[in-house]
C-alpha distance (Angstrom), angle and dihedral (degrees) to the residues before:
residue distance angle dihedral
X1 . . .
X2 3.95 . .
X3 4.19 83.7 .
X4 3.32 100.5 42.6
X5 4.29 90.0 53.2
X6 3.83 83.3 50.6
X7 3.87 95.1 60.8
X8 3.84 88.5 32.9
X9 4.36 81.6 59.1
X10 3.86 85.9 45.0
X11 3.12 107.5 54.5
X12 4.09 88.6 46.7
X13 3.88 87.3 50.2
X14 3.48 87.5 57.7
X15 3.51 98.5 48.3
X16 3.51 92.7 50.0
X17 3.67 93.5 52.4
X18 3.27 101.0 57.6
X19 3.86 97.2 76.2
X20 4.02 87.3 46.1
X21 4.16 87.0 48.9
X22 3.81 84.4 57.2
X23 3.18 96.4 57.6
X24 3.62 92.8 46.4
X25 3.76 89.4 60.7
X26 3.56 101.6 46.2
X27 3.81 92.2 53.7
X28 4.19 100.6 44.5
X29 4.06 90.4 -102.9
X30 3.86 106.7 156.1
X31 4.12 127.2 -150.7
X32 3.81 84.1 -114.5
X33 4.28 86.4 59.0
X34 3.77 86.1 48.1
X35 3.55 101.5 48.0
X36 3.70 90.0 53.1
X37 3.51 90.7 47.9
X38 3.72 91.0 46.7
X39 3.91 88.9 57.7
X40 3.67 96.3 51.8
X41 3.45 98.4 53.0
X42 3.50 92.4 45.2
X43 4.47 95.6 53.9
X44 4.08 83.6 42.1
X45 4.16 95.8 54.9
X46 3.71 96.8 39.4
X47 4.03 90.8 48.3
X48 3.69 80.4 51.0
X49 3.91 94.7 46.8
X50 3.97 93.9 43.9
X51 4.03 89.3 48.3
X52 3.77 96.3 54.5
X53 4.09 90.3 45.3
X54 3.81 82.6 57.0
X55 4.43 94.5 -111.1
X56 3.28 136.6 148.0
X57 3.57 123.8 -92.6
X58 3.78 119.7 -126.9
X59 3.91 143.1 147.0
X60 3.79 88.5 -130.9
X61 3.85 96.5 52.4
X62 4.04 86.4 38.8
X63 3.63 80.6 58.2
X64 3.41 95.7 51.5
X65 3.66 100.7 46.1
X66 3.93 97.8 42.7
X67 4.38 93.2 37.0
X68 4.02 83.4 -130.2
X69 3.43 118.8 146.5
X70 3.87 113.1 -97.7
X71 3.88 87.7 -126.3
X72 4.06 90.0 54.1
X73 3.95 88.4 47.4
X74 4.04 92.2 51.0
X75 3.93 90.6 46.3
X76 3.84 92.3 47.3
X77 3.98 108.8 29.9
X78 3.38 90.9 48.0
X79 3.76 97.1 46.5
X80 3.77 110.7 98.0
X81 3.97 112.1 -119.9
X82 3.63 123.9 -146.2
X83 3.70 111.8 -129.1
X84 2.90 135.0 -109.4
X85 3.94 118.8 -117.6
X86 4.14 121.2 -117.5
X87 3.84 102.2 -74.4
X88 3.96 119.8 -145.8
X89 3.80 86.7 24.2
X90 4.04 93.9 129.4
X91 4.32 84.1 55.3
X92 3.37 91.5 48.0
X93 3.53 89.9 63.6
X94 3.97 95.6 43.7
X95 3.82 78.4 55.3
X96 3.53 105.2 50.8
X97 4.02 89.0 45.9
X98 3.52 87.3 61.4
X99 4.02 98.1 48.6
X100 3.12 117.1 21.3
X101 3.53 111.0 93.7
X102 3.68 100.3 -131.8
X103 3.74 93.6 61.3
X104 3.10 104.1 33.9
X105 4.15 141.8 56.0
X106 3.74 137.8 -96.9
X107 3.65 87.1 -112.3
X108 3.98 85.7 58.7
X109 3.84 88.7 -107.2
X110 3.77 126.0 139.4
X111 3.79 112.1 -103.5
X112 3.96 124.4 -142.3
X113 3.67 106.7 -107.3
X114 3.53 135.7 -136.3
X115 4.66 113.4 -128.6
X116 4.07 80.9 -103.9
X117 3.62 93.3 52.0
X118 3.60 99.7 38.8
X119 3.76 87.6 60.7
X120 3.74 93.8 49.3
X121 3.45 92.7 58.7
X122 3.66 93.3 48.2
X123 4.02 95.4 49.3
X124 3.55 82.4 51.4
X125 3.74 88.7 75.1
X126 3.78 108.9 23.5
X127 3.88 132.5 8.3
X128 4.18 85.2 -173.2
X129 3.70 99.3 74.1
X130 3.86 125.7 43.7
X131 3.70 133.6 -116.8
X132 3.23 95.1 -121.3
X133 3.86 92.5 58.1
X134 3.99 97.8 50.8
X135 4.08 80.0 48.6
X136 3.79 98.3 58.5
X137 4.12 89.8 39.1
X138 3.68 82.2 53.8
X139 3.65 102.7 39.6
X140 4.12 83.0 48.6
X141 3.53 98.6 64.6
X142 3.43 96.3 35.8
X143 3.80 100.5 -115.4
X144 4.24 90.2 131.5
X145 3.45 131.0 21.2
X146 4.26 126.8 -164.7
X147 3.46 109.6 -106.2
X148 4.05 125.8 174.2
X149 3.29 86.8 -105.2
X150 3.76 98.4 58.1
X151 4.03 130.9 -87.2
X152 3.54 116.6 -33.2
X153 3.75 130.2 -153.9
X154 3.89 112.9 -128.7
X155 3.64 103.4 166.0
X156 3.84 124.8 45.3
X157 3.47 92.2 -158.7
X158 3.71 132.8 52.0
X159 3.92 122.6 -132.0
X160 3.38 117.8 -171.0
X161 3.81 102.0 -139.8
X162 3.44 128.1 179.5
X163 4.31 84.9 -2.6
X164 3.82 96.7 113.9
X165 3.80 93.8 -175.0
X166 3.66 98.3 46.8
X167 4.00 91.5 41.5
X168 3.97 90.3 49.6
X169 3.63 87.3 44.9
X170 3.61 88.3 56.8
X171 3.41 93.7 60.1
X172 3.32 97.1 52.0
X173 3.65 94.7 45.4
X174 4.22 82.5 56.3
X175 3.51 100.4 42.3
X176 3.86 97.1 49.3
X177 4.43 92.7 47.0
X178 3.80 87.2 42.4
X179 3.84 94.0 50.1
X180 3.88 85.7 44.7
X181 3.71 90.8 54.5
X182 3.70 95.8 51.0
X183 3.23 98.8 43.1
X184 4.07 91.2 53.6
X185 3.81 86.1 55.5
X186 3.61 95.0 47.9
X187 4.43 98.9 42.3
X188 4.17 108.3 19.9
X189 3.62 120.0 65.1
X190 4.24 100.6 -125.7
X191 3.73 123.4 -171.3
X192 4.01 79.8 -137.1
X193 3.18 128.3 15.1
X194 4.08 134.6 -130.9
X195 3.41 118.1 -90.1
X196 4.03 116.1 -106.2
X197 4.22 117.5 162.8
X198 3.24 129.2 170.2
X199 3.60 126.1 -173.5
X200 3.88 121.1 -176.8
X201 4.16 136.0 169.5
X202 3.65 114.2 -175.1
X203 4.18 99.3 -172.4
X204 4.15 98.0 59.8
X205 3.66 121.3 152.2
X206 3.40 118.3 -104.1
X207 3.58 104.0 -138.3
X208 3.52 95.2 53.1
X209 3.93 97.1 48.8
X210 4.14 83.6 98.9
X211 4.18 90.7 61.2
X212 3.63 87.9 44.4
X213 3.48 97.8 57.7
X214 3.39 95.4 49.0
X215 4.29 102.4 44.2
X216 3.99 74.9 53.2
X217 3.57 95.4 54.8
X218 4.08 87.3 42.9
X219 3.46 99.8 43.1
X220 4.32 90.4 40.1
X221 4.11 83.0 55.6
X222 3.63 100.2 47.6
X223 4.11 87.7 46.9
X224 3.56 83.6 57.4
X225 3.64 110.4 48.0
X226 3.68 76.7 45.8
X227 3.77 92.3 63.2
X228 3.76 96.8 36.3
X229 3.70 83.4 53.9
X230 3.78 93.3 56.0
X231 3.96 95.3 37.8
X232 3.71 102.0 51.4
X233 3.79 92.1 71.9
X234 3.26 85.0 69.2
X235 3.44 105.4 46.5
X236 3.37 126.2 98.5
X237 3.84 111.9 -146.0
X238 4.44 80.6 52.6
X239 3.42 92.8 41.2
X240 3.79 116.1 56.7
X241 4.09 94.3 175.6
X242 3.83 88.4 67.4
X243 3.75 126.3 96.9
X244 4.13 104.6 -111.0
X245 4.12 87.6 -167.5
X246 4.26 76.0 69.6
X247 3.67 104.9 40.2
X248 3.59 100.4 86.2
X249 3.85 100.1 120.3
X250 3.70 124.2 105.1
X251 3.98 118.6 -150.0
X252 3.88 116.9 -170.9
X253 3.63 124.0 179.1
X254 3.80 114.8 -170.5
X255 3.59 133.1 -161.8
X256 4.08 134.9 171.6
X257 4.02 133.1 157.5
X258 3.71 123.7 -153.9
X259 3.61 128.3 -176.1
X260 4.27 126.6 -154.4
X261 3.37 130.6 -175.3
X262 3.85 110.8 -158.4
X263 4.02 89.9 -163.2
């Protein structure tokens, strides 16, 4: 049984590779960068796994646990990594604009904010990037404009377009909580389970592929300010009546739409 959910695993790994191999290819990545990647990961999730069951942490027992060579694990555990820097920061902000009472109306609406205000609401998430920066990221993709009023929201959402590292980031950030999800489902026994819907047509007409895109991009909004809506009651950095020592839970709910035409 133990062999057979190995292959089982395999052939999943290997179908879920494939889309990451692709984008190897298309931007010069080698097997060699891969591999190397590969072995990082691998040292950094099983120090994390032997840490919350409460073991020791060793190159040797790295070594065992990951079948890298002791040499590799010295080289690369001991290595100091750069970090990484706060992902989904920039829709954080778009999300705070549109809850948190300060920013936003009584009707739940983002309001146009003053220079002074604008910076409020960003220190209200991060002190280690500047307002100015989440401005011009904002301004770029057209999700606010300047107004003489103040800055106005225009987009609800933010899409990273054109910003390779924060769009590839974004898929990693999706892939890993969606392969989380499922694998909760399929391994721990919960009273109810995470959500994960799929809804596909293979026979669509072509010429109205433009005014499905967008009713999905209308209809995925509105399900969201729905949900952010719902969720922020909860929250503790929007709700100042809760108790923060027990709001420690995250809650994601994802949603994407993608079109192909096999012609």
């Amino acid at each position: 049984m133990a062999e057979q959910t190995r292959e089982v695993a395999l052939t999943c790994i290997r179908a879920m590779l494939r889309p990451v191999i692709r984008l190897c290819l298309k931007h010069s990545l080698h097997i060699q960068d891969i591999i190397e990647s590969a072995k990082l990961v691998f040292l950094e999730m099983a120090e994390v796994e032997m840490e919350k069951a409460g073991e020791k942490v060793s190159g040797c027992r790295l070594s065992t646990t990951t079948g890298i060579h002791r040499r590799d694990v010295s080289r690369i555990w001991q290595k100091k990594q750069v970090k990484d820097s706060p992902q989904g920061m920039i829709s954080r902000v778009l999300g705070h604009w549109q809850q948190d009472k300060r920013f936003s109306t009584k009707r739940g609406k983002a309001r146009v904010l003053s220079e002074e205000e604008f910076r409020d609401l960003v220190a209200s998430i991060t002190n280690d990037v500047t307002p100015g920066t989440v401005l011009y990221e904002l301004e770029r993709v057209n999700a606010v404009e300047k107004t003489k009023g103040g800055i106005k929201l225009l987009s609800r959402v933010y899409v990273p377009r054109g910003n390779i590292k924060e769009g590839l980031a974004l898929i990693a950030r999706d892939t890993q909580d969606l392969m989380t999800a499922v694998e909760e489902n399929l391994f721990e026994d919960l009273e109810v389970p995470n959500l994960h819907l799929n809804t596909q047509f293979d026979r669509i007409s072509d010429s109205r592929v433009p005014e499905i895109r967008e009713w999905l991009i209308r209809e995925g909004s509105a399900l969201h300010q729905k949900a952010r809506n719902f969720l922020a009651q909860y929250d503790a950095d929007l709700n100042v009546e809760l108790d923060r020592t027990e709001c420690n839970s995250k809650v994601k709910l994802g949603c994407f739409s993608f079109v192909e035409n096999e012609k």
